[in-house]
C-alpha positions in Angstrom: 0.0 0.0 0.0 1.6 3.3 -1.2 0.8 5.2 2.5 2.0 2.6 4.5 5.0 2.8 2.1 5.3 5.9 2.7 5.0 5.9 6.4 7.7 3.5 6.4 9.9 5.3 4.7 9.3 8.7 6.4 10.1 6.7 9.7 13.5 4.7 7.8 14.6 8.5 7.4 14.2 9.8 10.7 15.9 6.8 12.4 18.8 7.3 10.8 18.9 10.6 12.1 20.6 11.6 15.3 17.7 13.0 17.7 18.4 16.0 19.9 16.4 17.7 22.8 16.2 21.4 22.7 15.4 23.2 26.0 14.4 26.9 25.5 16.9 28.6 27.9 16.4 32.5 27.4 14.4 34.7 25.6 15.1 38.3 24.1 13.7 40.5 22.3 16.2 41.8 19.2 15.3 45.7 18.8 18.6 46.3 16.5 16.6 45.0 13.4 13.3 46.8 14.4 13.1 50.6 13.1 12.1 53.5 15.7 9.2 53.8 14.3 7.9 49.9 14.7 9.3 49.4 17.8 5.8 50.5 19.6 3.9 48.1 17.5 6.6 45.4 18.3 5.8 46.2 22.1 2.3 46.5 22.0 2.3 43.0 19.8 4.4 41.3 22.5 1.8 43.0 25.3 -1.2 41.4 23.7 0.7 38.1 23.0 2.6 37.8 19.8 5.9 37.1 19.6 6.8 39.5 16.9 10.5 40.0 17.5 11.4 37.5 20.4 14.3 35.1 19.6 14.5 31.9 21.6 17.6 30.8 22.4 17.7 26.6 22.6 20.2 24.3 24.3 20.6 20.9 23.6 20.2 18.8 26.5 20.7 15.0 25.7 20.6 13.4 22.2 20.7 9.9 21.4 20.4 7.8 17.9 17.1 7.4 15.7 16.6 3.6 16.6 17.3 4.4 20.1 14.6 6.7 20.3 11.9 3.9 18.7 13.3 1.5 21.3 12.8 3.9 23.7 9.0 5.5 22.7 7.9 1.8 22.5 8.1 1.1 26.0 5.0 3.6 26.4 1.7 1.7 25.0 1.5 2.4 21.8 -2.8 3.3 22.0 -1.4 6.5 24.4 -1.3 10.0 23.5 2.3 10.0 24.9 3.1 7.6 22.1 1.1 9.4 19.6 3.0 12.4 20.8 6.1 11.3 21.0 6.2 9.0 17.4 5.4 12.5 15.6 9.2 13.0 15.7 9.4 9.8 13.2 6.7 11.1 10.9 7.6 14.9 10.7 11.3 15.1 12.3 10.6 17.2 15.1 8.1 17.5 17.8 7.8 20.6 20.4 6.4 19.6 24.0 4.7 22.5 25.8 3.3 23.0 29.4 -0.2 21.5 28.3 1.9 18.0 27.6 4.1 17.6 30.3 1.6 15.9 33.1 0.6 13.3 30.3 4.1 12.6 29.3 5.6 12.6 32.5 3.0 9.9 34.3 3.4 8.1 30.7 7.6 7.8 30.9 7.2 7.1 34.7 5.0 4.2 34.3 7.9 2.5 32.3 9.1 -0.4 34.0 13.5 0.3 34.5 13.7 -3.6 34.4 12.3 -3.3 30.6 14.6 -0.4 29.7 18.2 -0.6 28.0 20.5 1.8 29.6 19.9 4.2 27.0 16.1 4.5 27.8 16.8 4.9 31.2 18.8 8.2 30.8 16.5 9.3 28.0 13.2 8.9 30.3 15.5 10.2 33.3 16.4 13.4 30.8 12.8 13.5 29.5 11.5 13.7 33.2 13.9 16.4 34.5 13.3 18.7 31.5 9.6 18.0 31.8 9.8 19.5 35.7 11.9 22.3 34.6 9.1 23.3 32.5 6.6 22.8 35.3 8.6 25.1 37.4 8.8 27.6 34.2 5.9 27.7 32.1 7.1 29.8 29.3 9.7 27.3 28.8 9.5 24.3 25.8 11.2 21.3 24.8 11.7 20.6 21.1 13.0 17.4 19.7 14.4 17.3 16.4 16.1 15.0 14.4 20.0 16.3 12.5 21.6 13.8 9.8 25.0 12.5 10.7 
């Protein structure tokens, strides 16, 4: 079947990827490109809730290997909105986990048995959960996960 093909081969791409988790670390706004006379539509924008101007500055946090990560998300069952959330980085190469996901995901990664876990899905569900409280503790904070070839 030509989806299921496609599917397949969508996910064979992103496997072979190396898969890296972004934390948003700082924001700032950069008034150097935006003229005088902008600059108080830039603030009242940013006042009401745009982010006209704002640059996000991401650190990576942990990374691990394409087939790692599927090893990993199949621990969670795979009828879950955590796994539907978290196999969008095989379909579309990156994912972005805000506030409204992290209760979900984190009672999702926690119900994951250690004993059925390589090493690597430990740290990974370890990372995932730490990362996931940061962002409880910051709300304006985000996690994106994206996939860079090697």
């Amino acid at each position: 079947m030509v989806v299921a093909d496609t599917q397949t081969e969508t996910h064979s791409r992103h496997l072979k990827e190396r898969v890296r988790f972004y934390r948003l670390t700082r924001k700032f706004v950069d008034e150097k490109e935006v003229p005088k006379e902008a600059q108080q539509i830039m603030y009242y924008s940013l006042a009401i809730g745009h982010h006209l101007g704002i640059v996000d500055c991401l650190q990576s946090e942990m990374d691990c290997h394409g087939e790692e990560y599927l090893a990993w998300i199949e621990g969670l069952p795979k009828d879950s909105e955590a796994y539907r959330k978290m196999e969008g980085f095989l379909k579309f190469g990156e994912i972005t986990i805000f506030p409204e996901h992290i209760h979900m995901l984190a009672l999702a990664f926690q119900k994951i048995s250690p004993t059925t876990q390589s090493e690597t899905s430990q740290r990974l569900t370890a990372g995932l959960i730490e990362i996931l409280n940061a962002i409880h503790r910051e709300p304006t904070m985000y996690l994106m996960i994206r996939g860079t070839v090697q």
